[in-house]
N, C-alpha and C positions, 0 to 999 in steps of 0.2 A: 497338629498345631506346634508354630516349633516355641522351645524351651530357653529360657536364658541358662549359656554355660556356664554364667560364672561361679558359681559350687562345685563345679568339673576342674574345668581350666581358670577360673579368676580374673579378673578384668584389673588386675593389679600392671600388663603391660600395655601396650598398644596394639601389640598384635593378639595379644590376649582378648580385648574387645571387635578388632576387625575380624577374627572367626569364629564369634556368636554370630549366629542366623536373627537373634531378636536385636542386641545390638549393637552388629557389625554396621557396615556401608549401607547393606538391602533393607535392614531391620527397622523397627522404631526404634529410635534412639531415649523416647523417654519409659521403656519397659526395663526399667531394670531392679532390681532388690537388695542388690549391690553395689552400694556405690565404690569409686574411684579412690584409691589414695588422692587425696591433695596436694600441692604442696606445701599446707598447712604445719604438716611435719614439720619437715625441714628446717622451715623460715622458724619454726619456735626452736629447734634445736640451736639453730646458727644466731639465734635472738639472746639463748642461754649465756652461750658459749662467748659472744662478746660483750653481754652485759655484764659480764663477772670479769668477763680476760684481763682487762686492766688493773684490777687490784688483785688478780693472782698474779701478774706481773712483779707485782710490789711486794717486799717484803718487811721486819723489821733489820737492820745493822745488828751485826755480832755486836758492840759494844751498847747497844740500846739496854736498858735496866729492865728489869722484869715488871712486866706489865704494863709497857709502855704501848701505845696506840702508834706512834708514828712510824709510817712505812715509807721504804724506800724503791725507787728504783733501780734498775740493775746497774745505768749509767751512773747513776748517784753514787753507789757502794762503790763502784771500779776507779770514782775520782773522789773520794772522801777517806777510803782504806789508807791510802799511802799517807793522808794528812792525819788520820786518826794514829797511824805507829810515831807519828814524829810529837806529835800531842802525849803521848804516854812515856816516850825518850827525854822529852823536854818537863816531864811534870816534874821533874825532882830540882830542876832549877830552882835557884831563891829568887823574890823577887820579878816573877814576871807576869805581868796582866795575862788573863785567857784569852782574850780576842784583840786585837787592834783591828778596827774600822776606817777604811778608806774610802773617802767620797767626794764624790763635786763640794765645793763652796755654795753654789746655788740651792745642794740638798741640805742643807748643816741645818734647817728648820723643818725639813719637809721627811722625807723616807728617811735620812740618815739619822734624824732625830729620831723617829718614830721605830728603827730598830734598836737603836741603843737603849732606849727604854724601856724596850720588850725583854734588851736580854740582862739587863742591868736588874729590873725583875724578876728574872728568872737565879740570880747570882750570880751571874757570870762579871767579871770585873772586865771593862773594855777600854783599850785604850781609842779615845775619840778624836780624833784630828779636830774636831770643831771647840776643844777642849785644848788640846792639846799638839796641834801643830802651828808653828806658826803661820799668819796668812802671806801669804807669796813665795812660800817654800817651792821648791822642784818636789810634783806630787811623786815620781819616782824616790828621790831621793829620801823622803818621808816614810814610804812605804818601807824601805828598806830596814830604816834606823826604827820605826816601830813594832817591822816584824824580829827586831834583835832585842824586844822589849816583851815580849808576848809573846805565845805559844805558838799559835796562827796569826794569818791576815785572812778578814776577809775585804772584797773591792766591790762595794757597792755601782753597777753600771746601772748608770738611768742616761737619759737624752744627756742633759746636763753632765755628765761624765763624761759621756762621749764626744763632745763640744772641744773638752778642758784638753781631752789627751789629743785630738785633734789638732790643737792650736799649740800647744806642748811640745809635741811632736814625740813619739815611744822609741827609745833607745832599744833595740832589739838585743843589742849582749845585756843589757843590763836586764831588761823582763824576764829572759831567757833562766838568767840567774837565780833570780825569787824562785820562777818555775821550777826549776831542779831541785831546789831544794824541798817540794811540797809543804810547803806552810800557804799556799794560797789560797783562798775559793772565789772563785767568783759567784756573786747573786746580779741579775741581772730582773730589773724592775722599770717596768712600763715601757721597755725593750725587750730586743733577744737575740742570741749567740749571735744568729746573722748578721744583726748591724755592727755586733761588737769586731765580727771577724771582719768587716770591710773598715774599720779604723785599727785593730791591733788586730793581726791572724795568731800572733802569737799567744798570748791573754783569750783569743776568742778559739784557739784548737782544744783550750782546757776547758773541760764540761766543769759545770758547777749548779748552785742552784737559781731558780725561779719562781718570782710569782706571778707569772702567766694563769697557773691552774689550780696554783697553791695563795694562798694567804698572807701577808706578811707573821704572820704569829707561826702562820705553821713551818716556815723557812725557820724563821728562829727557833720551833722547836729543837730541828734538827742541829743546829749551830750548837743549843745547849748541849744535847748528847753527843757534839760530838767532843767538846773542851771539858765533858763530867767524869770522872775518873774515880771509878768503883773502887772500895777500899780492897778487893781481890784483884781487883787487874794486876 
């Protein structure tokens, strides 16, 4: 009578089950004691490995305080580093707000309200164009004279943003300029980079952040740590 090999040779390949006599091709197929690897494995390893890979992606900012929860991106840290050294250059200024906030007119009750309040909570003093710029200023020109006011800018992009520089029109030596100097972030809200780069490519090559995945609280988290300046820094 013939014997299943798989205690012999194992049925862990294919050809490992085509030369058992019980079951190979000739054989019964349902004689076995042994079952098959599955692909059960696998799919629960590769199940592991990308239910966690995104937040090991993520890390917290060297300047994050101890024991702080908010983690960052790799893109986040590569474009927030260069604004965090200019933020620590510029703390010893007198006189200067932590944020200056730049936004549409249309948002000055909507998102652009609703972060200023999040981080005016949090203590950060922000310079608010809806406060504080006048109405039919050059939003360029605004940007500029507030980020000579404050540590950073950041530029709140919504649809509404996108409209204003659109009709505007973005002076590319002047963007250029803010740019170089790294005091800017972009947040981009109920958009994203993509549409920013088809109205500015310039403003839309600099990553910044988003609440596509995040929160508005949790963007503002990170805004706070990044204008918080440890008594050891």
């Amino acid at each position: 009578m013939a014997r299943c090999t798989a205690p012999i040779n194992g049925h862990r390949t294919a050809s490992g089950r085509a030369n058992c006599p019980v079951c190979g091709r000739g054989g019964i197929q349902t004689y076995s004691f042994y079952p098959t690897y599955s692909p059960l494995y696998s799919s629960t390893a590769n199940y592991s490995k990308s239910s966690s890979g995104g937040r090991q992606d993520k890390k917290r900012a060297r300047w994050s305080p101890s024991g702080s929860t908010v983690l960052y991106s790799p893109a986040e840290i590569r474009t927030l580093t260069p604004v965090r050294e200019n933020v620590v250059k510029r703390s010893e200024l007198p006189d200067l707000r932590d944020v200056f906030l730049c936004h549409a007119w249309d948002d000055r009750k909507g998102a652009a309200k609703k972060l200023y309040d999040i981080l005016e909570s949090k203590g950060v003093t922000v310079w608010f164009s809806e406060k504080d710029v006048p109405l039919g200023s050059s939003l360029l020109r605004e940007i500029d004279k507030g980020l000579a006011k404050s540590r950073i800018g950041i530029v709140l992009v919504t649809p509404s943003f996108l409209e204003r520089i659109k009709g505007e029109g973005v002076a590319d030596k002047e963007l250029s300029a803010l740019l170089a100097r790294d005091l800017l972030v972009p947040i981009v809200h109920n958009t994203t980079f993509e549409d920013l780069r088809e109205v500015s490519p310039l403003l839309g090559s600099r990553n910044g952040l988003s609440t596509i995945e995040e929160s508005m609280e949790d963007v503002a988290a990170k805004i706070v740590e990044l204008v918080t300046i440890e008594t050891d820094e």
